[in-house]
DRENKOLDREN-154235 format. One record per atom (N, C-alpha, C, CB): residue in three letters; x, y, z. Coordinates in steps of 0.05 Angstrom, whole numbers, plus 5000, padded with zeros to 4 digits. Glycine has a CB too. Example, Ala and Ser with C-alpha at 12.3 -4.5 7.8 and 13.67 -1.06 7.14 Angstrom:
BEGIN
ALA526448865156;ALA524649105156;ALA526449345156;ALA522649115181;SER525749555142;SER527349795143;SER525850015157;SER528249885114;
//
This chain:
BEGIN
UNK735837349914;UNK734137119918;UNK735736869911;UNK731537139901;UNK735936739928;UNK737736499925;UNK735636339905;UNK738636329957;UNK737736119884;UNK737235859865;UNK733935739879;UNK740435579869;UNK733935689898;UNK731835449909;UNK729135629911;UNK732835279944;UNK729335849922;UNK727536099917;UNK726336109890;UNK729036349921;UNK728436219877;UNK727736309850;UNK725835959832;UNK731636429833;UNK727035729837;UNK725135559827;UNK722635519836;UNK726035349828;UNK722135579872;UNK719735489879;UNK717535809873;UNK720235369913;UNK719136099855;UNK717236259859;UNK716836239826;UNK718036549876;UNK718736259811;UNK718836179771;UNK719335939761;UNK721136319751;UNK717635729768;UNK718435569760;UNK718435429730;UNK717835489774;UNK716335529714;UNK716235519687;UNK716335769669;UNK714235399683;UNK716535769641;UNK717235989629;UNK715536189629;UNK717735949608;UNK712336049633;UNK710436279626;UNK710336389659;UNK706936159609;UNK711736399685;UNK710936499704;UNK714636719696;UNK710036249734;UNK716436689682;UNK718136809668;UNK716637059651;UNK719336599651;UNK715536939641;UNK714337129622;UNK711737289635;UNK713436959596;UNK710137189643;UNK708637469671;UNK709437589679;UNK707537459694;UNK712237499692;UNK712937749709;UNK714637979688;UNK715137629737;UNK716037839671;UNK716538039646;UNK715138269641;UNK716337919623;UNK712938189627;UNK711338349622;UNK709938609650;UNK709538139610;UNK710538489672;UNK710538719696;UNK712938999696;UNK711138539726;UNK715038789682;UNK716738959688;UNK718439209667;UNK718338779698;UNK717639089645;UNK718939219616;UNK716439369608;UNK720038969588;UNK716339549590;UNK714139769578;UNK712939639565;UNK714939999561;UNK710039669556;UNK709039539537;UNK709939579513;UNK707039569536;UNK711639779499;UNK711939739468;UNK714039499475;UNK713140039447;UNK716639489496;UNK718039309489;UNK716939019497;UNK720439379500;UNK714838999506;UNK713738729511;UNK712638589487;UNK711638739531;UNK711838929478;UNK710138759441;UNK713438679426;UNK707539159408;UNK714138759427;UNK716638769412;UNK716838489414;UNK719138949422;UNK718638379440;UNK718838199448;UNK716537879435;UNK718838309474;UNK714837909451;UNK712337749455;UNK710637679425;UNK710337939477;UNK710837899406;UNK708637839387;UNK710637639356;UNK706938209377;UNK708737599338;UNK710337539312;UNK707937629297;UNK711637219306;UNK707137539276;UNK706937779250;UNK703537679239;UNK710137729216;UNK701537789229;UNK699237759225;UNK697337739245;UNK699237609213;UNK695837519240;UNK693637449277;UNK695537279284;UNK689637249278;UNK698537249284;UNK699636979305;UNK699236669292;UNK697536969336;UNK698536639278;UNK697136409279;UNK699136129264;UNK694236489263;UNK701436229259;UNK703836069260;UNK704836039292;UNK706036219240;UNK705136249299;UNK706336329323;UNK704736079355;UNK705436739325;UNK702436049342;UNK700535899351;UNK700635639341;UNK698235999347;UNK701235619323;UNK701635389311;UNK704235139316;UNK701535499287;UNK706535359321;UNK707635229329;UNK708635109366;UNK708935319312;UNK707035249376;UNK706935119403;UNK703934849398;UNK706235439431;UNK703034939394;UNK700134639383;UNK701634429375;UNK697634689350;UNK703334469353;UNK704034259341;UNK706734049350;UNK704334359317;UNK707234259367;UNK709934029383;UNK707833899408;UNK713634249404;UNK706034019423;UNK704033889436;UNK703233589429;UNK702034049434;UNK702533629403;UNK701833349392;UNK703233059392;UNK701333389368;UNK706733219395;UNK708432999398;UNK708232849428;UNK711333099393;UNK707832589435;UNK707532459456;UNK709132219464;UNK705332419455;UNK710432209482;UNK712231959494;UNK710531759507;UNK714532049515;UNK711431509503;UNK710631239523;UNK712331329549;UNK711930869509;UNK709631329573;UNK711131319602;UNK712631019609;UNK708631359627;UNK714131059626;UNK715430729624;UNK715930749662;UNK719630679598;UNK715030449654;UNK715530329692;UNK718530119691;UNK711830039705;UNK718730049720;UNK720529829716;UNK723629969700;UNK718729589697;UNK724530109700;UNK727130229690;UNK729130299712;UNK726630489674;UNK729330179737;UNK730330279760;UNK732030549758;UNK731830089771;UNK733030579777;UNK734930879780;UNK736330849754;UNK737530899810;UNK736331279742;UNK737831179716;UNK738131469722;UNK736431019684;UNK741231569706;UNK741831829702;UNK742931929678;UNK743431889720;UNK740432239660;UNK741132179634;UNK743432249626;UNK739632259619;UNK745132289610;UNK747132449601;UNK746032569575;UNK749732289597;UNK745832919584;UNK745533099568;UNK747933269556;UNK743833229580;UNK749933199553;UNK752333339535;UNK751233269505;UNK755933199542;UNK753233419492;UNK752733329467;UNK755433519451;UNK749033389457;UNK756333359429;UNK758533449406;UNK756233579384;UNK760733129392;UNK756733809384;UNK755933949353;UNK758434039337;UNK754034239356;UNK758634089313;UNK760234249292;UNK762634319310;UNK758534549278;UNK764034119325;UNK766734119329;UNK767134179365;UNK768134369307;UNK764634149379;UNK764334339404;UNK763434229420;UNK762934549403;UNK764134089442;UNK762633959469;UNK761034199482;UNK764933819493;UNK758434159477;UNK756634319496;UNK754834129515;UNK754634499480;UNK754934189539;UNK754334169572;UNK751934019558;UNK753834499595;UNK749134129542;UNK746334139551;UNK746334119520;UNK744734399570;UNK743334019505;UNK742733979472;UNK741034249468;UNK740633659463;UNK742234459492;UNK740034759472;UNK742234939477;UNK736134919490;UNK740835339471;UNK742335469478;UNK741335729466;UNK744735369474;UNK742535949459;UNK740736249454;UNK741536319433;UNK740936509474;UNK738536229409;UNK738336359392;UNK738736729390;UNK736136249388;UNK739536819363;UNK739637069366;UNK736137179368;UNK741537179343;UNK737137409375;UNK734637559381;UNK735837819374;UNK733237529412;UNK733738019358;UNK735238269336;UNK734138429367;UNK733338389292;UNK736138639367;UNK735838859396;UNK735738809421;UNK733738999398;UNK736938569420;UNK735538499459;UNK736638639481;UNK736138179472;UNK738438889477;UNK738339089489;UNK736439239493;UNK739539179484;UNK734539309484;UNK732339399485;UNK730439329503;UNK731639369467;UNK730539029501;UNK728438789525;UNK729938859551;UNK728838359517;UNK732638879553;UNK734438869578;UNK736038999574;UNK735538649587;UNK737439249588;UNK739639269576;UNK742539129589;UNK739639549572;UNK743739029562;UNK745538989574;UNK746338639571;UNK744739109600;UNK743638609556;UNK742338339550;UNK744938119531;UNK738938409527;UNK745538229519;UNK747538029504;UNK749838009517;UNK748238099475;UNK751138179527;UNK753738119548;UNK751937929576;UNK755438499561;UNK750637949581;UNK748737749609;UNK748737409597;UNK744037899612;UNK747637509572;UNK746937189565;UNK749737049552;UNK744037179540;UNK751137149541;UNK754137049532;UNK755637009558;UNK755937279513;UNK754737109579;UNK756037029607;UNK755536869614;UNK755937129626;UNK752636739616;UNK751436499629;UNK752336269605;UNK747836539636;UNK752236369579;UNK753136079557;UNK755435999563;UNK753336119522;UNK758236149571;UNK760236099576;UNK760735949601;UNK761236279572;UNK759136009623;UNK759235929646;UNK758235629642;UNK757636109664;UNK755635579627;UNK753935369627;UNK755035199601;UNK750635459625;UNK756435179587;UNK757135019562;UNK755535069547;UNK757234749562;UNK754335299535;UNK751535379512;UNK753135459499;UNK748835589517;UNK751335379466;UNK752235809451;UNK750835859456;UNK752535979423;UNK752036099445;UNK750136389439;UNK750736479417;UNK750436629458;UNK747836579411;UNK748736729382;UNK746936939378;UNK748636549355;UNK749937129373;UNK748837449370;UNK748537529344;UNK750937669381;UNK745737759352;UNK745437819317;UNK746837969309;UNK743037929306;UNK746938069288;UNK747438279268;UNK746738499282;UNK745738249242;UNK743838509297;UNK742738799298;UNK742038719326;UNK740038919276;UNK743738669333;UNK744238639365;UNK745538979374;UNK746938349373;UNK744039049399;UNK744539269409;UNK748739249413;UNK742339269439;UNK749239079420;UNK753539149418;UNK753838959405;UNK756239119448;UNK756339129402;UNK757638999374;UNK758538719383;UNK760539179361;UNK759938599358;UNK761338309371;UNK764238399378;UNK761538009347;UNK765838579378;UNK767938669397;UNK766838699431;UNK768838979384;UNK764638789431;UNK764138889456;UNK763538619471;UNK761939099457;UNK762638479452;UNK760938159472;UNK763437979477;UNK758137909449;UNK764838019455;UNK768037869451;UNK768937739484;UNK770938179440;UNK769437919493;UNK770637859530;UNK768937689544;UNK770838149553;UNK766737609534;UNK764637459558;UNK763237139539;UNK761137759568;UNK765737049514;UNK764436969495;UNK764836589499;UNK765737119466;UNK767236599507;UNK767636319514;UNK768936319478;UNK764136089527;UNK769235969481;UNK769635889446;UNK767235759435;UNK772235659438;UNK764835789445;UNK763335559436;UNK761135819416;UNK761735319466;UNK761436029419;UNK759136349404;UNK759936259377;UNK760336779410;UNK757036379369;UNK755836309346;UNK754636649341;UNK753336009350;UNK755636739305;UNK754736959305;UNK752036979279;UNK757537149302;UNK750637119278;UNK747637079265;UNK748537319242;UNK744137159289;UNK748637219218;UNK749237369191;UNK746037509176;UNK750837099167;UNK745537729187;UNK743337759159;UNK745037869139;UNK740537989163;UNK744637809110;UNK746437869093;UNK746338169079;UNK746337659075;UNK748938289088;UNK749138589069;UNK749638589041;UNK751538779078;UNK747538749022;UNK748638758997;UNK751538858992;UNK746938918983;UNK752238969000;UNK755439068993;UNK757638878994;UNK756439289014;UNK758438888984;UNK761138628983;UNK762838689008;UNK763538638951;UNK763538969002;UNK766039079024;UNK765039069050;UNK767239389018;UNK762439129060;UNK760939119079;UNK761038739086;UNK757939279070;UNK759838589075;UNK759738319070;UNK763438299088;UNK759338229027;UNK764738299079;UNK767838279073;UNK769038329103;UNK768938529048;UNK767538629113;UNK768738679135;UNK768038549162;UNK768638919136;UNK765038599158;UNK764038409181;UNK764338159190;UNK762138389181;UNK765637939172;UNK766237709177;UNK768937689180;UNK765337559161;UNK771237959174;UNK774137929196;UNK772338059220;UNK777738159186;UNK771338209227;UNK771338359250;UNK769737979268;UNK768838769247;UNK767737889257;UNK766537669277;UNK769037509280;UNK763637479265;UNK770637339258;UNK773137289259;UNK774837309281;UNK773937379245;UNK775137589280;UNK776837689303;UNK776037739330;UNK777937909296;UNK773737659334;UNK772437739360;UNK771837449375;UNK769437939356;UNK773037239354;UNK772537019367;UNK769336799367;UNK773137129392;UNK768036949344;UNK766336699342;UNK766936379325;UNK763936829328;UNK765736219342;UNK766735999325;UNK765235899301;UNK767135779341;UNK761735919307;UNK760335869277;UNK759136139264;UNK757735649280;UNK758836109242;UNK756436349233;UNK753936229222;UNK757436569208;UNK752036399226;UNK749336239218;UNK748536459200;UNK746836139244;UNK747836319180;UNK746036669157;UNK743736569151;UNK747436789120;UNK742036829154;UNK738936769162;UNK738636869138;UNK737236909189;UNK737036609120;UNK735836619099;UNK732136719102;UNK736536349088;UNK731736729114;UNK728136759109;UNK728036959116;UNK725836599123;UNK728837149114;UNK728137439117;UNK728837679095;UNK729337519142;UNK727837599074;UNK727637729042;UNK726537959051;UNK725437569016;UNK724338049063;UNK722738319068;UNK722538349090;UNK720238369058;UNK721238609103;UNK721338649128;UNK717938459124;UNK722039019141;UNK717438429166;UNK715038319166;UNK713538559180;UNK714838029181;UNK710738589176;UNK709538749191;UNK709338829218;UNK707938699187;UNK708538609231;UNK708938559267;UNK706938739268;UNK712338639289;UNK704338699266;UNK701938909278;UNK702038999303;UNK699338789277;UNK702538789329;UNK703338829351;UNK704539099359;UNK704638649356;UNK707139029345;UNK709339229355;UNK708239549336;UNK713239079343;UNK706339509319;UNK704939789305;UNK703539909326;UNK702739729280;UNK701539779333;UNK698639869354;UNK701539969381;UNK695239459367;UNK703539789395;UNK704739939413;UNK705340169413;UNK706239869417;UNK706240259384;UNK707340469386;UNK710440549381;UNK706740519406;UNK710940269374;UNK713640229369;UNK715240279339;UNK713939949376;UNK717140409338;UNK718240449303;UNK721240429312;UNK717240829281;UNK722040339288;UNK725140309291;UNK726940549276;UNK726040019277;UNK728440729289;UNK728540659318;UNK727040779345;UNK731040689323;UNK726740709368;UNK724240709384;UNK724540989386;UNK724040529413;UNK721441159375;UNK721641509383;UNK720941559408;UNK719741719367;UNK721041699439;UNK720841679455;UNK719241969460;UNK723041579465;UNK717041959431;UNK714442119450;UNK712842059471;UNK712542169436;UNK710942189475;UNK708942189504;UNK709141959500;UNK705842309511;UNK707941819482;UNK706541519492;UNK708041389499;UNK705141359475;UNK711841299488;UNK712341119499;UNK713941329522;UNK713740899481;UNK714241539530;UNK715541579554;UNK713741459572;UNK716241879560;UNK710941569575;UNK708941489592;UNK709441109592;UNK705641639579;UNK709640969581;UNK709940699586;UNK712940609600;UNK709540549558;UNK714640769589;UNK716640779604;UNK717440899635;UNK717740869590;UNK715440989636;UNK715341159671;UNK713941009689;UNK713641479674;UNK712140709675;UNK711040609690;UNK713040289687;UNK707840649682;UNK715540379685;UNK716840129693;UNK719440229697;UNK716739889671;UNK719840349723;UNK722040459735;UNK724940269730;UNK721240509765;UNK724440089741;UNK726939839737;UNK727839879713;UNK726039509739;UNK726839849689;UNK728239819667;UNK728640079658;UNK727039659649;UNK727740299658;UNK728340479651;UNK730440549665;UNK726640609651;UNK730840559682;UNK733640669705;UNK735740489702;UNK732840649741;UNK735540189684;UNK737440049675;UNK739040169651;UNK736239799670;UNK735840379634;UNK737140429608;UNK737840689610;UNK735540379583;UNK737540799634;UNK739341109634;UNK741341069642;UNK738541329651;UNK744140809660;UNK745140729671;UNK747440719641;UNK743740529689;UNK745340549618;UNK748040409594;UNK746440559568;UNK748239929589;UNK745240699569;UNK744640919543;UNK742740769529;UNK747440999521;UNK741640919516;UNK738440809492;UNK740740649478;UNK736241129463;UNK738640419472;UNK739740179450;UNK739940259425;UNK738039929447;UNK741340119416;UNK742940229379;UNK744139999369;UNK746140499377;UNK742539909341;UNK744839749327;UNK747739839331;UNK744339759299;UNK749439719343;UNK751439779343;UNK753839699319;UNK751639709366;UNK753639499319;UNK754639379296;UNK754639439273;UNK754039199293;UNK752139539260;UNK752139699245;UNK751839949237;UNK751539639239;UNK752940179259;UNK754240459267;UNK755440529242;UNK756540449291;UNK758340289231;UNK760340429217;UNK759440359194;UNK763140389222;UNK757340179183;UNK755440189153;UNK753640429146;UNK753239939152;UNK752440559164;UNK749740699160;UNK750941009156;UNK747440659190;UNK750241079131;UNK750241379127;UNK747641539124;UNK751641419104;UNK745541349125;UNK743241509110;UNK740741339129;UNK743241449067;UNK739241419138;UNK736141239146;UNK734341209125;UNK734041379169;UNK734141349094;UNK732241299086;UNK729341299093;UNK732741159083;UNK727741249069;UNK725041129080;UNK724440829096;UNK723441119056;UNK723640849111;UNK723440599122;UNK720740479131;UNK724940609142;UNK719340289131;UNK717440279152;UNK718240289172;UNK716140099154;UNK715240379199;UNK716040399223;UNK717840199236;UNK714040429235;UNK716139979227;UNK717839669238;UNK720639519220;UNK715239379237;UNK720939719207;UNK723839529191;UNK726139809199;UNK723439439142;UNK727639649212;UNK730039789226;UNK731839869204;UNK731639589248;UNK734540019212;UNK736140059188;UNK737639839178;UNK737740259192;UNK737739579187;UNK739239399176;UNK738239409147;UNK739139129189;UNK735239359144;UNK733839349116;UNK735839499105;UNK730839479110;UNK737039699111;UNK738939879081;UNK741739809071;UNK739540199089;UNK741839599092;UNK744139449085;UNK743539169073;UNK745839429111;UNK740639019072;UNK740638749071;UNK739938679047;UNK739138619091;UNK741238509030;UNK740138339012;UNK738738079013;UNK741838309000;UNK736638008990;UNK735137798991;UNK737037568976;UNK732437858978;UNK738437478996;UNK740637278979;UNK739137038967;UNK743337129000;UNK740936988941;UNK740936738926;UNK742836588930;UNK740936768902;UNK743536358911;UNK744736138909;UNK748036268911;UNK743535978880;UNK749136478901;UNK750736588881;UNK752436688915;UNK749036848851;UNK750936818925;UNK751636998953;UNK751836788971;UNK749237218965;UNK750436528974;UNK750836398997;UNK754436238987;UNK747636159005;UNK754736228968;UNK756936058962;UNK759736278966;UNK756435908928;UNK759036558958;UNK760936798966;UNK761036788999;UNK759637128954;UNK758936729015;UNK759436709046;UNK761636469043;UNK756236629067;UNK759936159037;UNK761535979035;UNK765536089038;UNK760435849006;UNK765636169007;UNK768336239009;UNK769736409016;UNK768936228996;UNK768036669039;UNK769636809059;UNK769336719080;UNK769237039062;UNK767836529093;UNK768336399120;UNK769336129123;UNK766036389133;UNK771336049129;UNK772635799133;UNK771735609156;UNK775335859137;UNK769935729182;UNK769435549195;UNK766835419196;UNK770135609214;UNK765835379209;UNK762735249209;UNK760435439201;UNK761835149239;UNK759835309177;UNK757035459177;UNK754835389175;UNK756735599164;UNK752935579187;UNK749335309185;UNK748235599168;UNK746435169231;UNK746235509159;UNK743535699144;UNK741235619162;UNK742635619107;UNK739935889163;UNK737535919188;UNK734535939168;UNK738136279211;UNK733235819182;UNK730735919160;UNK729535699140;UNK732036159139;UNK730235439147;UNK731135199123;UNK728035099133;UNK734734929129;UNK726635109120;UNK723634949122;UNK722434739091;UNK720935259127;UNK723834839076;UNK722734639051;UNK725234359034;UNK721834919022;UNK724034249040;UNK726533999034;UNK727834019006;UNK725033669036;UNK726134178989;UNK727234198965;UNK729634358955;UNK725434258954;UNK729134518980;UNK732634728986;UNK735634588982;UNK733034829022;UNK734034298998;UNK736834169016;UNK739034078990;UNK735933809039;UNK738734008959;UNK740833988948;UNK742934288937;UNK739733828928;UNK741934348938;UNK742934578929;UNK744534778954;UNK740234728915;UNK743934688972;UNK744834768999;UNK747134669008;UNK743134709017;UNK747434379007;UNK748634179006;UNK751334128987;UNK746734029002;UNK750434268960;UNK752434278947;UNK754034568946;UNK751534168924;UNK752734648962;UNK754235028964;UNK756034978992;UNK751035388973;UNK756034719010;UNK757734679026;UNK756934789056;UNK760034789014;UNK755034809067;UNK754034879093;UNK754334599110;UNK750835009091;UNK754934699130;UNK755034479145;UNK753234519166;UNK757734409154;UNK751034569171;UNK748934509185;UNK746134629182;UNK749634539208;UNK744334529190;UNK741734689176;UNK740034779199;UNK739634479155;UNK738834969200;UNK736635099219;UNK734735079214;UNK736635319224;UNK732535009218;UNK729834879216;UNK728135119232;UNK729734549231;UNK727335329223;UNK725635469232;UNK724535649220;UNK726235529246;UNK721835699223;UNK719735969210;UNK720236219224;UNK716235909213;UNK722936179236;UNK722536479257;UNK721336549274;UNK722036669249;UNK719836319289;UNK717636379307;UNK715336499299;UNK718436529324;UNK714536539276;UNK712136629271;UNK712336899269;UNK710236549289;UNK714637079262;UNK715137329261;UNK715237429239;UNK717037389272;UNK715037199215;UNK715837409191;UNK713537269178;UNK719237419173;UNK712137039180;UNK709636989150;UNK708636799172;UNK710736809109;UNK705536869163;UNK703536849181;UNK702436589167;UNK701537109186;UNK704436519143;UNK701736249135;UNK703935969130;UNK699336329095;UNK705935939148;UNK707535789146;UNK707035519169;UNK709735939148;UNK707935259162;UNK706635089167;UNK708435049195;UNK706234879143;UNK708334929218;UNK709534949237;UNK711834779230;UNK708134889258;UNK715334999247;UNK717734879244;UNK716834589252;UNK720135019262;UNK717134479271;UNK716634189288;UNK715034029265;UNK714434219321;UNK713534079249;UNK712033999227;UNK714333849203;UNK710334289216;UNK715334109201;UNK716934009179;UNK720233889187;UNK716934269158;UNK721133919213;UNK722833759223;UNK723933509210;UNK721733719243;UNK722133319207;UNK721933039198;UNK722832979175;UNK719532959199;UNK722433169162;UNK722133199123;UNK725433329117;UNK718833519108;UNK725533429140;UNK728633559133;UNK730233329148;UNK729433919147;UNK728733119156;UNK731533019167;UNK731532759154;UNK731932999202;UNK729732689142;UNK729832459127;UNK730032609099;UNK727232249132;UNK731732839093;UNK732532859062;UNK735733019073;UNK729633089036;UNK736832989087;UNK739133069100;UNK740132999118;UNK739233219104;UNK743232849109;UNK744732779141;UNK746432979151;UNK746832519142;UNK745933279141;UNK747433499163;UNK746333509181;UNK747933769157;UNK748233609213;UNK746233619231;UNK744233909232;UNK747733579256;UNK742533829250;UNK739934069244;UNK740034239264;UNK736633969244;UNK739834439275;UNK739434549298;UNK736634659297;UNK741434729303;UNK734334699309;UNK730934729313;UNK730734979338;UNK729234369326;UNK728435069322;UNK727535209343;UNK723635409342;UNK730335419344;UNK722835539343;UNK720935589349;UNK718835369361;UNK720435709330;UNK717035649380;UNK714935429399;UNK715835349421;UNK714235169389;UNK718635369431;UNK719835129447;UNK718835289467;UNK723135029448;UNK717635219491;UNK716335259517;UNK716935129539;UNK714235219515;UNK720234959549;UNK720434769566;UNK722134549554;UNK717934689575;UNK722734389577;UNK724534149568;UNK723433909556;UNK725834049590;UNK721233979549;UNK719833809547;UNK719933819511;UNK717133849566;UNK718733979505;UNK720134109483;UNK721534079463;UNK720934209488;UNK724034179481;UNK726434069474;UNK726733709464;UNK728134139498;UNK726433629480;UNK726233349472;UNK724233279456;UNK726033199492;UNK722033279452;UNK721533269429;UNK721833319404;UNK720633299432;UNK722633549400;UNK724633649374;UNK727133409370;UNK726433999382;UNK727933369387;UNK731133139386;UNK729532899384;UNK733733109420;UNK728532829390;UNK726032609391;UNK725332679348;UNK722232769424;UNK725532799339;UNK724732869314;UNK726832909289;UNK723333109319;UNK729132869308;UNK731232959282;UNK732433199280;UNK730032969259;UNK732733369308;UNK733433489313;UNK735633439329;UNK732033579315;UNK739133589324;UNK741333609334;UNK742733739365;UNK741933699317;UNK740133929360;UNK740334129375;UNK738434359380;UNK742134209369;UNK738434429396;UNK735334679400;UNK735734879416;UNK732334569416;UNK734735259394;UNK735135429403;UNK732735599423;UNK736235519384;UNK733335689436;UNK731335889442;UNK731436189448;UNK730335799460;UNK728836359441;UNK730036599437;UNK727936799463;UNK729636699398;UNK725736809457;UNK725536919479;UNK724636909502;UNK725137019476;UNK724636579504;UNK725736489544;UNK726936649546;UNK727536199558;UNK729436679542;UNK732736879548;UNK732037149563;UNK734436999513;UNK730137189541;UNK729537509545;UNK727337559567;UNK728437649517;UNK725237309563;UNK723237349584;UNK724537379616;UNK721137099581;UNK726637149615;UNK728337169641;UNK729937289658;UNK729337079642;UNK731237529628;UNK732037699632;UNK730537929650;UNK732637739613;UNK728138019630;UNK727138269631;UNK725538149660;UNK725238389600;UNK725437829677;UNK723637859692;UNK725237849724;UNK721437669685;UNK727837729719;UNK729937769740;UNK732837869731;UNK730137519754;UNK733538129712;UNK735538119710;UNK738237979710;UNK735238209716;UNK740038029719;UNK742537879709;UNK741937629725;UNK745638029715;UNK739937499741;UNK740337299753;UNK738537109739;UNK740037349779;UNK736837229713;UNK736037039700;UNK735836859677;UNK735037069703;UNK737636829663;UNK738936749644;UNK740036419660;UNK741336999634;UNK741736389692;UNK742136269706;UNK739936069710;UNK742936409722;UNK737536189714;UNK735336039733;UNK734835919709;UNK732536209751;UNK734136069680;UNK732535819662;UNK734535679655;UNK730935879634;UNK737035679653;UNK738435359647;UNK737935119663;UNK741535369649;UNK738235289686;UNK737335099716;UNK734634969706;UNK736635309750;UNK732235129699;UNK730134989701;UNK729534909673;UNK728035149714;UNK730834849649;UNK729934749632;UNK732334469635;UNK729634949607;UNK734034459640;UNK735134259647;UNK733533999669;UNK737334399656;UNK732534139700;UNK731234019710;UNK728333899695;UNK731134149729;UNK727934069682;UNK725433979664;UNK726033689647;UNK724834229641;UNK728433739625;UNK729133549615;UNK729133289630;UNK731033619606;UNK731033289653;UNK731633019668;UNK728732959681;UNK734233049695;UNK727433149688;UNK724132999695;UNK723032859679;UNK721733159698;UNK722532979662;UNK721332849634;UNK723132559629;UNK721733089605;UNK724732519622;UNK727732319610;UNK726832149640;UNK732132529606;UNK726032199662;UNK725831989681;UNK723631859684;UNK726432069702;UNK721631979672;UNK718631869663;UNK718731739640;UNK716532069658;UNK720231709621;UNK720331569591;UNK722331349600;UNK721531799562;UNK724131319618;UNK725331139622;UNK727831189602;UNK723830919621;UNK728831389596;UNK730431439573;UNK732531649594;UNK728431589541;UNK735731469584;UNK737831659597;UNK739631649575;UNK739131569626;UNK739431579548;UNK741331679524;UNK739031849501;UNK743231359507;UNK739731999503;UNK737832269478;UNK737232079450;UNK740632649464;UNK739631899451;UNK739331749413;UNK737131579425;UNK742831499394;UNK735931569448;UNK733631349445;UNK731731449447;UNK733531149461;UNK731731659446;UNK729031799452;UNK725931759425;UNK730232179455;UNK727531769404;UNK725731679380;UNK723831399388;UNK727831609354;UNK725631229398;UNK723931019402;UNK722030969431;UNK725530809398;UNK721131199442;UNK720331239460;UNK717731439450;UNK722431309478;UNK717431459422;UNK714731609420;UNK712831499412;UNK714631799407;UNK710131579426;UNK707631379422;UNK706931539393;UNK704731389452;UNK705831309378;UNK705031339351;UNK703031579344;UNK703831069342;
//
């Protein structure tokens, strides 16, 4: 299906995300789709960027914006790009080598998790210089130690370590599916799987998904809940003490993910991070957290590192509002996947296309063609 097709049949995320959901099983849709309690962060934070509103502007004749932008040492094309997402082999297979193809192609990062279905050797060849790798932190030192030569050596340029994920979260969703980590493929989910031929015949093609990365850590599964994968047996609830041990085994850029309370920011600041992530995780791990986009503001008027934002984002529209807020930069996690799982390798392509076009629509209605002016373009 040619580019002009594909916009006039998907043109926004949620017609992305319908057809998704046609095409992937229901446990991996819950997987995908849900976050943790009744939602109601998860809800919260699409409401609450809603509320942000621009002055339309007349009289601005022909104008064209410029959307590049310099982060942490890196000219990227566009001000967003792909948050990690834990297994997105699972959603697609095949999913993190697809989307590190299109970031490289398009000037994005990308950033792969920890408990990403391949390793970062395997993604290595399709990475560009601009990848970004997602740290959940292992208690083991030597574990700690190795994984950051092996990302090192595979060519990522930042690391991000995701602080807000002390415990596993429930994800009721992904319970009632039927889903446990890792996925058991009794009746119930074969039967969901037989009713989505496409993806299944993708995953007999590249084999059932597997932390891969962490293959050469795991000796034991333990007890686990259904929904906390085996990383839990590797992860510590880091402190002050561990983020400054990352500090002094990684030499290049690093941001902390998870940064929602301003009272963090000295102590953060003085452990030497050089950028901050502003997010509740999408509403996946605590159900009573106040919306990222909420607290945006508060982190940027008690910090001049840059920020990178994300949950809620639904469009270009979005996006700019977050930057509109004090935001550097903006991730997203499962557009990627919705696009994936709803046109395979050709869709990762279409949503840059269409969140980009989004952006310049919007930016041509505000009368705004430099991003630093966008602040002063919001109605009170």
């Amino acid at each position: 299906m040619r580019r002009m097709d594909l916009q006039a049949k998907y043109p926004g995320i949620d017609d992305l995300r319908t057809r998704a959901q046609k095409r992937i099983p229901h446990f991996v849709f819950e997987y995908l789709d849900s976050g943790t309690g009744r939602e109601t962060t998860t809800a919260r934070n699409q409401s609450a960027l809603e509320t942000i509103r621009f002055m339309p502007s007349v009289l601005h004749g022909p104008q064209t914006a410029t959307l590049g932008r310099r982060f942490l040492g890196k000219d990227y094309a566009l001000p967003f790009g792909m948050a990690p997402v834990g297994m997105s082999g699972l959603i697609w297979p095949d999913a993190e080598r697809l989307l590190a193809r299109e970031a490289a192609r398009a000037g994005l990062p990308f950033c792969l998790s920890t408990v990403a279905a391949q390793t970062p050797e395997h993604v290595a060849p399709e990475l560009g210089d601009k990848a970004w790798f997602q740290l959940y932190p292992p208690k083991d030192e030597s574990i700690l130690k190795d994984m950051i030569t092996r990302i090192k050596a595979a060519g990522f340029h930042a690391l991000v370590l995701t602080l807000d994920v002390p415990v596993a979260s429930r994800r009721e969703r992904q319970v009632r599916s039927g889903l446990t980590q890792p996925p058991k493929f009794g009746p119930r989910l074969l039967w969901q799987t037989a009713k989505r031929p496409a993806w299944a015949w993708e995953v007999l093609k590249s084999g059932a998904p597997r932390m891969r990365t962490l293959d050469k850590y795991i000796t034991h599964t333990g007890n686990l809940p259904s929904t906390a994968h085996i990383g839990y047996l590797l992860r510590a609830s880091p402190d002050l003490a561990y983020l400054e041990r990352v500090r002094a085994l990684w030499q290049g850029p690093l941001v902390v993910k998870g940064i929602m309370d301003p009272a963090s920011l000295p102590a953060l600041e003085a452990a030497g991070v050089d950028a901050l992530w502003v997010s509740n995780h999408a509403g996946r791990q605590f159900d009573g957290a106040p919306a990222s986009i909420e607290m945006l503001p508060h982190i940027r008027a008690a910090s001049a590192l840059p920020i990178v934002f994300d949950s809620g984002v639904s469009g270009g529209l979005d996006i700019l509002r977050a930057l509109a807020l004090g935001a550097d930069f903006v991730m997203l996690g499962r557009a990627w996947h919705y696009a994936l799982a709803a046109l395979g390798a050709k869709g990762p392509q279409h949503l840059t296309d269409m969140l980009e076009s989004d952006m310049r629509a919007n930016l041509g209605q505000i009368g705004v063609s430099d991003l630093a002016k966008l602040a002063e373009r919001r109605h009170p």
